[in-house]
PDB file as gemmi writes it, atoms N, CA and C in Angstrom:
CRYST1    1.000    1.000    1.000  90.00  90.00  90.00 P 1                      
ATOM      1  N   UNK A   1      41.898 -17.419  50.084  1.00  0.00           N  
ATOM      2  CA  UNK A   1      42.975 -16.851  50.862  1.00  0.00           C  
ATOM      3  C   UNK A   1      43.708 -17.937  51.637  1.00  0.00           C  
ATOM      4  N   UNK A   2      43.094 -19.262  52.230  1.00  0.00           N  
ATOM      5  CA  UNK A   2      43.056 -19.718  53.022  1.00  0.00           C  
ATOM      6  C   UNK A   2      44.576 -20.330  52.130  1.00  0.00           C  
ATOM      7  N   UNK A   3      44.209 -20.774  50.740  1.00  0.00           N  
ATOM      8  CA  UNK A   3      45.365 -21.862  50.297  1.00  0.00           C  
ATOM      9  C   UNK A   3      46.684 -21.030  49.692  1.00  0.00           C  
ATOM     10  N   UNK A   4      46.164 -19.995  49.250  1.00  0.00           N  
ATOM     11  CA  UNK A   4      47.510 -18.513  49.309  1.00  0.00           C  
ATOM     12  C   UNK A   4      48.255 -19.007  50.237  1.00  0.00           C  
ATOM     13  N   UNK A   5      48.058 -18.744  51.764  1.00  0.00           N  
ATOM     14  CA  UNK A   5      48.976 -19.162  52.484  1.00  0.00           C  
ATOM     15  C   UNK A   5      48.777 -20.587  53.190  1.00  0.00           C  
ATOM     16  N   UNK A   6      48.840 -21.239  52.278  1.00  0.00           N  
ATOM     17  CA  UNK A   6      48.691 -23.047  52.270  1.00  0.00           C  
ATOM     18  C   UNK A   6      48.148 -23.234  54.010  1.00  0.00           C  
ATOM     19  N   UNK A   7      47.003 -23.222  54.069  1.00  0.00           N  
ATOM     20  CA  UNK A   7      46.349 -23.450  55.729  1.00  0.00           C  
ATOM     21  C   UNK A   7      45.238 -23.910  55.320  1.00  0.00           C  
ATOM     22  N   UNK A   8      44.422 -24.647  56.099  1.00  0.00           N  
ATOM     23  CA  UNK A   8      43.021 -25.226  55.671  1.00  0.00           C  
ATOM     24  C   UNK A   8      42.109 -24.370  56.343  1.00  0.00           C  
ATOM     25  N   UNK A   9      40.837 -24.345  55.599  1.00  0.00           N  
ATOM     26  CA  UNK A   9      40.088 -23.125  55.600  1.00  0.00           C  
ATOM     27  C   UNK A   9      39.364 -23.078  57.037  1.00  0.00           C  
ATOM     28  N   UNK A  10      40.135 -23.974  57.875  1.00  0.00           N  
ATOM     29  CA  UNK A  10      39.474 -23.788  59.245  1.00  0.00           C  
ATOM     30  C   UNK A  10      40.296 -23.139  59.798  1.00  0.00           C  
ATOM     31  N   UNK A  11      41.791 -23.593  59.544  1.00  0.00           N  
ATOM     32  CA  UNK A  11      42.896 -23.002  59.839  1.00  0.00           C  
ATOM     33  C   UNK A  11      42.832 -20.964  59.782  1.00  0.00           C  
ATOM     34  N   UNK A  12      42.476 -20.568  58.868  1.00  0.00           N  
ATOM     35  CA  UNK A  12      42.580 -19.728  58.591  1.00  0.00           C  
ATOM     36  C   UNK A  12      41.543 -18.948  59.093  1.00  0.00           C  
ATOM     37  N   UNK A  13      40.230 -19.017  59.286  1.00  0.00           N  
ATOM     38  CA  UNK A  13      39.552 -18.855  59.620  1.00  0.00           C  
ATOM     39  C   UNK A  13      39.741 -18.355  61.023  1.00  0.00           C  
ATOM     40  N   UNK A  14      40.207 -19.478  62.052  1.00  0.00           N  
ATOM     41  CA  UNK A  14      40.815 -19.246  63.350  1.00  0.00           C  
ATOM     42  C   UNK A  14      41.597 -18.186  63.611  1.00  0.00           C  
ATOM     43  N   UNK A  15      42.654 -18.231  62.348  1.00  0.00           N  
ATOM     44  CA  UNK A  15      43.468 -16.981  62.936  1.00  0.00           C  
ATOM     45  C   UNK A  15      43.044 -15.969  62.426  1.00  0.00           C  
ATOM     46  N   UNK A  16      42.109 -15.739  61.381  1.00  0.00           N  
ATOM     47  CA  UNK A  16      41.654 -14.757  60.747  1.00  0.00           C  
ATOM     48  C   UNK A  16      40.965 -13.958  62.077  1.00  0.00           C  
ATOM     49  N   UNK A  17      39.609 -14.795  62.508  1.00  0.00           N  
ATOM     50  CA  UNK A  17      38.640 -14.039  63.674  1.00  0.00           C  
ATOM     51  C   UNK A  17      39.797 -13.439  64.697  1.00  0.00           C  
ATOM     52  N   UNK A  18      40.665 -14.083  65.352  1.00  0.00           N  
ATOM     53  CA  UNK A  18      41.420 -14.233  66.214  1.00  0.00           C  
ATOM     54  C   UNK A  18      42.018 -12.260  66.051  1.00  0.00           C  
ATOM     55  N   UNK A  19      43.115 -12.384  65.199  1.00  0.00           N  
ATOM     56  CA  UNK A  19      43.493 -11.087  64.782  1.00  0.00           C  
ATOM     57  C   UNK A  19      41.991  -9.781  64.118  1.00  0.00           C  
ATOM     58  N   UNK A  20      41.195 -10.101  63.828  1.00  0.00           N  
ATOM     59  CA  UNK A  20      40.249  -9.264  63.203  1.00  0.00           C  
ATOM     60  C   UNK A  20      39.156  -9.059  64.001  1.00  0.00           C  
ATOM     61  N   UNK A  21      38.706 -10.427  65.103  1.00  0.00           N  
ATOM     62  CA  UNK A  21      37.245 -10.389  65.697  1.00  0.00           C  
ATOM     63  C   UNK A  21      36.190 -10.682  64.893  1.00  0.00           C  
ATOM     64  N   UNK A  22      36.494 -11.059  63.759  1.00  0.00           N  
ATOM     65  CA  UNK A  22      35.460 -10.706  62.891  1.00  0.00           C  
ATOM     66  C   UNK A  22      35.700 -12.137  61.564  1.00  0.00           C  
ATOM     67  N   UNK A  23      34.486 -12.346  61.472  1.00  0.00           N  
ATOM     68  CA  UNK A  23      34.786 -13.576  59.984  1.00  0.00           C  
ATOM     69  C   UNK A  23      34.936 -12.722  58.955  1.00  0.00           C  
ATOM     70  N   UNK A  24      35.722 -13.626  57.540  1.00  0.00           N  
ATOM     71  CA  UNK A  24      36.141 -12.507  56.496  1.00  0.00           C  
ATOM     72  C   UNK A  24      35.247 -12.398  55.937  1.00  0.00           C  
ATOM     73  N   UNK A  25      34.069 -12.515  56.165  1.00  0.00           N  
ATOM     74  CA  UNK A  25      32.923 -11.861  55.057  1.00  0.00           C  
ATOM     75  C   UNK A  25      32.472 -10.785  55.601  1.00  0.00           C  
ATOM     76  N   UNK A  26      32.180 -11.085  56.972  1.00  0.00           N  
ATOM     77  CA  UNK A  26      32.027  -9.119  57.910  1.00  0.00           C  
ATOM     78  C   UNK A  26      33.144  -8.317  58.046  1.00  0.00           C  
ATOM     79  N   UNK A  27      34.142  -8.531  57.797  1.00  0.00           N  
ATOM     80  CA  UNK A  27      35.218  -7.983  57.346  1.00  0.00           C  
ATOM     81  C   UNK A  27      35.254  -7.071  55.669  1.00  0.00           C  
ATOM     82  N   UNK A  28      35.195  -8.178  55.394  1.00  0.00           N  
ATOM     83  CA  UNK A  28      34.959  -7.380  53.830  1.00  0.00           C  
ATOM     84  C   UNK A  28      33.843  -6.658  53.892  1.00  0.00           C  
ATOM     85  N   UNK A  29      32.864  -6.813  54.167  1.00  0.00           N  
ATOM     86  CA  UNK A  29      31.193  -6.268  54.428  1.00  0.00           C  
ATOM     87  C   UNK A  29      31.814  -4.530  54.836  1.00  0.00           C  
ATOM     88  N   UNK A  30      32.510  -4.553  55.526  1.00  0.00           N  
ATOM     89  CA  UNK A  30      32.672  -3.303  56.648  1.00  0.00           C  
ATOM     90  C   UNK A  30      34.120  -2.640  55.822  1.00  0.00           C  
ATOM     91  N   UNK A  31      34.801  -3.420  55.365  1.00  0.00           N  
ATOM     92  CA  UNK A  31      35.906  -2.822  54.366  1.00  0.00           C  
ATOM     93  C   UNK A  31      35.681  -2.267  53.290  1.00  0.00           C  
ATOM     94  N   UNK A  32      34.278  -2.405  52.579  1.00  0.00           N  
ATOM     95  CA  UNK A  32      33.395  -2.209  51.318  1.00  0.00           C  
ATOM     96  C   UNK A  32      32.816  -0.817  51.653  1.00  0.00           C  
ATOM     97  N   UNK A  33      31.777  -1.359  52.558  1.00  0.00           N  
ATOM     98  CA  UNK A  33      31.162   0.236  53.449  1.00  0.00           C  
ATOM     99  C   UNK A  33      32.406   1.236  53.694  1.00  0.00           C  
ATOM    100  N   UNK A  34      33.583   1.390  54.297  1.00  0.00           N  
ATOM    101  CA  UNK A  34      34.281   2.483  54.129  1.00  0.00           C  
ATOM    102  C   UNK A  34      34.946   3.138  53.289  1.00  0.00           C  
ATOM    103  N   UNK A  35      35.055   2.449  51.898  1.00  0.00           N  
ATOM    104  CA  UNK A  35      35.656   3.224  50.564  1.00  0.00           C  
ATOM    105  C   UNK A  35      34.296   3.320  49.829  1.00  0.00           C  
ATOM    106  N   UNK A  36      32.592   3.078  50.723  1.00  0.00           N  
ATOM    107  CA  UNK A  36      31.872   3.699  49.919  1.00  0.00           C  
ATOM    108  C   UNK A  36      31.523   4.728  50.793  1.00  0.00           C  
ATOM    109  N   UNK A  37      31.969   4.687  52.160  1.00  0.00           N  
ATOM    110  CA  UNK A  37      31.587   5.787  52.863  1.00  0.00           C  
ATOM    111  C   UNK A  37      32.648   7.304  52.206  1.00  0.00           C  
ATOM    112  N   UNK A  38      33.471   6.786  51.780  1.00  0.00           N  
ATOM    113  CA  UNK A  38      34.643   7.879  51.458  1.00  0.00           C  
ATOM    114  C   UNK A  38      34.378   8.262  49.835  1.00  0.00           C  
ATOM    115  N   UNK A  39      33.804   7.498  49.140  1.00  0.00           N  
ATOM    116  CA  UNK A  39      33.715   7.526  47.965  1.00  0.00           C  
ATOM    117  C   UNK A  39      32.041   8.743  47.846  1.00  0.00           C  
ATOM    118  N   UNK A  40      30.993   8.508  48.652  1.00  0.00           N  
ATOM    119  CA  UNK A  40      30.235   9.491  48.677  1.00  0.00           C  
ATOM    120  C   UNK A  40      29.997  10.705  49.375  1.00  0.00           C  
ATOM    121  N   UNK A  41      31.360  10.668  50.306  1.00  0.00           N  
ATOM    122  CA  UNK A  41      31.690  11.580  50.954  1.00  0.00           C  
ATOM    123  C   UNK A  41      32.256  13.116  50.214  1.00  0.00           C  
ATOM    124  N   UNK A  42      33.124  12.217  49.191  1.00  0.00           N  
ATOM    125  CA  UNK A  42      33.861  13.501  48.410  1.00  0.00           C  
ATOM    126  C   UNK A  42      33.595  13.321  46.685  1.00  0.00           C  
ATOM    127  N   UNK A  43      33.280  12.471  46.429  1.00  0.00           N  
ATOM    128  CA  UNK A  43      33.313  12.207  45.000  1.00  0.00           C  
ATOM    129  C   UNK A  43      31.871  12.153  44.184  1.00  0.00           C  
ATOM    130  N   UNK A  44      32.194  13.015  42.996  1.00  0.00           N  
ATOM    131  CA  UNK A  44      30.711  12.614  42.459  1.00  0.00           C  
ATOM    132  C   UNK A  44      30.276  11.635  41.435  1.00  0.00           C  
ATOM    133  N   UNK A  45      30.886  10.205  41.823  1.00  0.00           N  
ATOM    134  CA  UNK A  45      30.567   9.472  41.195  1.00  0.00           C  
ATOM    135  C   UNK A  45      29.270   8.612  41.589  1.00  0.00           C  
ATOM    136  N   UNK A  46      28.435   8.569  40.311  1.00  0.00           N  
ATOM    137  CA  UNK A  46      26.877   8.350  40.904  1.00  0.00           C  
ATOM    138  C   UNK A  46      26.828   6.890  41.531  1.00  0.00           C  
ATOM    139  N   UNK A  47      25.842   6.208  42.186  1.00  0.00           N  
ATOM    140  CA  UNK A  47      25.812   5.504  43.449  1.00  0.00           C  
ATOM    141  C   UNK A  47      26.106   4.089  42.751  1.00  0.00           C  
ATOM    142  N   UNK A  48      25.286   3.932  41.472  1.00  0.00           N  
ATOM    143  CA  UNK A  48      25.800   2.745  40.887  1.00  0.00           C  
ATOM    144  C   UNK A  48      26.815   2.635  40.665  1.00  0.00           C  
ATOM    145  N   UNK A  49      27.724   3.545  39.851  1.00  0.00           N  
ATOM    146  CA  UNK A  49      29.214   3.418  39.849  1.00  0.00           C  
ATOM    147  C   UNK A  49      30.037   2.851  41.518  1.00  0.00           C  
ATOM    148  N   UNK A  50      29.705   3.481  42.403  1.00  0.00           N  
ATOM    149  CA  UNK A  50      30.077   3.466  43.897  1.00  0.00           C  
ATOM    150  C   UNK A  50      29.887   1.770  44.271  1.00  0.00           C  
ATOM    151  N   UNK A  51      28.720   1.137  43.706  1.00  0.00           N  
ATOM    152  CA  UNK A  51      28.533  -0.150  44.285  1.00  0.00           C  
ATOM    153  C   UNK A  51      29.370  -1.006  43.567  1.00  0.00           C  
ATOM    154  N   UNK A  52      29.360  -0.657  42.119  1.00  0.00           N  
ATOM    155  CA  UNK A  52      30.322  -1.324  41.064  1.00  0.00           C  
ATOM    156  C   UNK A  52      31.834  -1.573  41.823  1.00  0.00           C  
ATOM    157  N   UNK A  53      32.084  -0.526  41.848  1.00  0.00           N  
ATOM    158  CA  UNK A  53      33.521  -0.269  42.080  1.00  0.00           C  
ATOM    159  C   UNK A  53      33.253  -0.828  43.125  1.00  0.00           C  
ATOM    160  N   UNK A  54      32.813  -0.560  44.536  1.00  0.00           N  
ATOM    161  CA  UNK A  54      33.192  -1.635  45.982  1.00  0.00           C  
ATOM    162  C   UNK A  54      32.737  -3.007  45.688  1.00  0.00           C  
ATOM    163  N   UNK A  55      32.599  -3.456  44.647  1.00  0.00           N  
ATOM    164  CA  UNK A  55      32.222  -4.640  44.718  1.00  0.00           C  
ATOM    165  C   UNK A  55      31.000  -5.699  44.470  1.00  0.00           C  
ATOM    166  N   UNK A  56      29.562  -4.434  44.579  1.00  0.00           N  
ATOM    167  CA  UNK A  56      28.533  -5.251  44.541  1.00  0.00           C  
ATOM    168  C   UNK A  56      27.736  -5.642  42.713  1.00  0.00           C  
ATOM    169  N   UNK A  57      27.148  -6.653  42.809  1.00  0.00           N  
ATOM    170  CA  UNK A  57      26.694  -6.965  41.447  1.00  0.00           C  
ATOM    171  C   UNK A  57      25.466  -5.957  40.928  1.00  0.00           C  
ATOM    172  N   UNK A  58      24.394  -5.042  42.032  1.00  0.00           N  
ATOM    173  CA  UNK A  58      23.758  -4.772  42.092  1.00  0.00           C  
ATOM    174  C   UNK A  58      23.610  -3.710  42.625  1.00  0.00           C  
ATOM    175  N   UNK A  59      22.726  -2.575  42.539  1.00  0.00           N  
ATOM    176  CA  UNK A  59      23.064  -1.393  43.176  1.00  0.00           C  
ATOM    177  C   UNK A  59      21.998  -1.647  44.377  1.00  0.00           C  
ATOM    178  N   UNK A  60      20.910  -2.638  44.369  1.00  0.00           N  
ATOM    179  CA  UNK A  60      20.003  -3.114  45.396  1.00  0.00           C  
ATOM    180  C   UNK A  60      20.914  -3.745  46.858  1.00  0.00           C  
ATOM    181  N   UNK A  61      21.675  -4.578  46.048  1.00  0.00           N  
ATOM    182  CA  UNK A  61      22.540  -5.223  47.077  1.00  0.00           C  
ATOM    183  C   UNK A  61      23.341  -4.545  47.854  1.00  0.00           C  
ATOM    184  N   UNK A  62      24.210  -3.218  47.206  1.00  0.00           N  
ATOM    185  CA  UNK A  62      24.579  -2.456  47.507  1.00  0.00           C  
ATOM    186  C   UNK A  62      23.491  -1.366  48.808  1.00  0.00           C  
ATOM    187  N   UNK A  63      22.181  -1.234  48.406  1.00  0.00           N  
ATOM    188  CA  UNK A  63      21.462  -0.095  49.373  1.00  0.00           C  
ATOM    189  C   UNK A  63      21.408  -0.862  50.180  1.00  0.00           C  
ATOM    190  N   UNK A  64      21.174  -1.758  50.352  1.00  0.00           N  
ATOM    191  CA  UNK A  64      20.716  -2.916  51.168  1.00  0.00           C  
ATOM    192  C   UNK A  64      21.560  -2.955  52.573  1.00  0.00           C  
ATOM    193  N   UNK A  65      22.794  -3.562  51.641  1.00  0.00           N  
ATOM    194  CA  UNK A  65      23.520  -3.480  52.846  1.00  0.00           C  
ATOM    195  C   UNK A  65      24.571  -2.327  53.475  1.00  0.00           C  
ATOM    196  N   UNK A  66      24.844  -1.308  52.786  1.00  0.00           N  
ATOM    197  CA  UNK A  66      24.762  -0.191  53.386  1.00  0.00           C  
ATOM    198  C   UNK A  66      23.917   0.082  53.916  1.00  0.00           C  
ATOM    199  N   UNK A  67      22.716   0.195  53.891  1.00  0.00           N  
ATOM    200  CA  UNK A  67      21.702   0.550  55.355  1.00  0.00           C  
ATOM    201  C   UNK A  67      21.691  -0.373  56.284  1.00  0.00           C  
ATOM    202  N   UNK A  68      22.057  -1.659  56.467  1.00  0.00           N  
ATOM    203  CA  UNK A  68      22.241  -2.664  57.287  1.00  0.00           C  
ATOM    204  C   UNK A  68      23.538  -2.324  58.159  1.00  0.00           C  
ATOM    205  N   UNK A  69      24.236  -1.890  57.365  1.00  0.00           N  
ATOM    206  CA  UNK A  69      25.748  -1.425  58.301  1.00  0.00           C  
ATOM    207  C   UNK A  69      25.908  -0.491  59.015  1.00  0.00           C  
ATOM    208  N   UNK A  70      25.264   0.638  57.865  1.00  0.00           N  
ATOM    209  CA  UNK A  70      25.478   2.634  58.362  1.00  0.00           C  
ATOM    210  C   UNK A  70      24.203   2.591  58.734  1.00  0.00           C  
ATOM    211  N   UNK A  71      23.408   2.334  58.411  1.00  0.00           N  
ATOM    212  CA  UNK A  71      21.982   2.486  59.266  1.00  0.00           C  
ATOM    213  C   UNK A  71      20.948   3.710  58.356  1.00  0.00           C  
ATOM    214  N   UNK A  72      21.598   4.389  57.186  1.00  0.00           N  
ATOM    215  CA  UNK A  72      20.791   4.985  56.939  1.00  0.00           C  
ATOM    216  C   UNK A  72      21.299   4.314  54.513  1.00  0.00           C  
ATOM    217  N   UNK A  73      20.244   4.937  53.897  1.00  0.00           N  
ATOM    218  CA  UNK A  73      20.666   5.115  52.187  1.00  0.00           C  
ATOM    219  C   UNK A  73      22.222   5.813  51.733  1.00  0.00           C  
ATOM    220  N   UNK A  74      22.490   5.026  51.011  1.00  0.00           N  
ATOM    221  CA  UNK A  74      23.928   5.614  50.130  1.00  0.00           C  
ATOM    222  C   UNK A  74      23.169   7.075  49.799  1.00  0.00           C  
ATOM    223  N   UNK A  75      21.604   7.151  49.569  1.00  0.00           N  
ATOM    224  CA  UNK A  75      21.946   8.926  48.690  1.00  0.00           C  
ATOM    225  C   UNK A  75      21.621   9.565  50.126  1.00  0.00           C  
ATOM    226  N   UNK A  76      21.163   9.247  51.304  1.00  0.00           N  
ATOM    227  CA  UNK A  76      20.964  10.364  52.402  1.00  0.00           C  
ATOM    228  C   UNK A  76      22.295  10.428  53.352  1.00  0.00           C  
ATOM    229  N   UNK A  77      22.650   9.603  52.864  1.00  0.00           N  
ATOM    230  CA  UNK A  77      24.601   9.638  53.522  1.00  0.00           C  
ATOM    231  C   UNK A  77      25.387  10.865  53.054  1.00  0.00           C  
ATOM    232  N   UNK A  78      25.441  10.435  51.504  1.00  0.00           N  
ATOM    233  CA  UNK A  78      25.690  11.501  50.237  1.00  0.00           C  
ATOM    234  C   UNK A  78      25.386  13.173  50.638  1.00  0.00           C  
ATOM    235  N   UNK A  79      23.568  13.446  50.686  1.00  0.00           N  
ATOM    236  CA  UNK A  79      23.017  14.287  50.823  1.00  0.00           C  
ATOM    237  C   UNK A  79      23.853  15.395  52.675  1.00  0.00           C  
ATOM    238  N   UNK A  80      24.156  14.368  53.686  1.00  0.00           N  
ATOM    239  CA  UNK A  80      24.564  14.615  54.982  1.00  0.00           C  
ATOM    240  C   UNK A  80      26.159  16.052  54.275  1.00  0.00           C  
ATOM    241  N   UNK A  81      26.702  15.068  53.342  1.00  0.00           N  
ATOM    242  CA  UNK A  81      28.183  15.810  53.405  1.00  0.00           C  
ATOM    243  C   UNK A  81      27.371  16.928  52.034  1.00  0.00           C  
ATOM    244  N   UNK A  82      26.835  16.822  51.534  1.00  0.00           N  
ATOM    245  CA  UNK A  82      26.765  17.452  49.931  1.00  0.00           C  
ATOM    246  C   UNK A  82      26.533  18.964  50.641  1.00  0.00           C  
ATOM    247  N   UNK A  83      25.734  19.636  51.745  1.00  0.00           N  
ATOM    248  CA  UNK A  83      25.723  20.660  52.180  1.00  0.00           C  
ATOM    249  C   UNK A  83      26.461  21.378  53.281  1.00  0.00           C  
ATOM    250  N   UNK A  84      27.338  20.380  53.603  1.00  0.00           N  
ATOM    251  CA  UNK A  84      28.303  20.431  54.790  1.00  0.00           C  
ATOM    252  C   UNK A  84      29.835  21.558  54.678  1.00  0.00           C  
TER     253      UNK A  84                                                      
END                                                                             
């Protein structure tokens, strides 16, 4: 991103946290988690598909850090809205 808009990756960095609070990897981390929070909210696409699509290589990597973020599993997240 940094050379997209020709800045050095410290450069960018600076103004990145600055406007966001946040470095772009917890950024993305937390941008990932909400189109999978929305994605198992309404859709029945099964959980591997869900990690695919946001991004992760793995559906481990994926539980992982969805419970690191939301605090609880992609399927007991799922399960919260499925009877709601």
């Amino acid at each position: 991103m940094a050379a997209e808009l020709a800045l050095s990756e410290r450069t960018f960095l600076r103004h990145f946290c600055a406007a966001t609070g946040q470095t772009p990897k917890i950024w993305l981390q937390h941008e990932r988690m909400h189109k999978a929070k929305a994605l198992l909210e309404r859709d029945q696409i099964n959980i591997a598909g869900i990690a695919e699509y946001c991004g992760f290589q793995t559906i481990e990597g994926f539980r992982n850090a969805f419970r690191q973020i939301v605090g609880i599993t992609p399927a007991v997240y799922r399960r919260q809205f499925k009877y709601n």
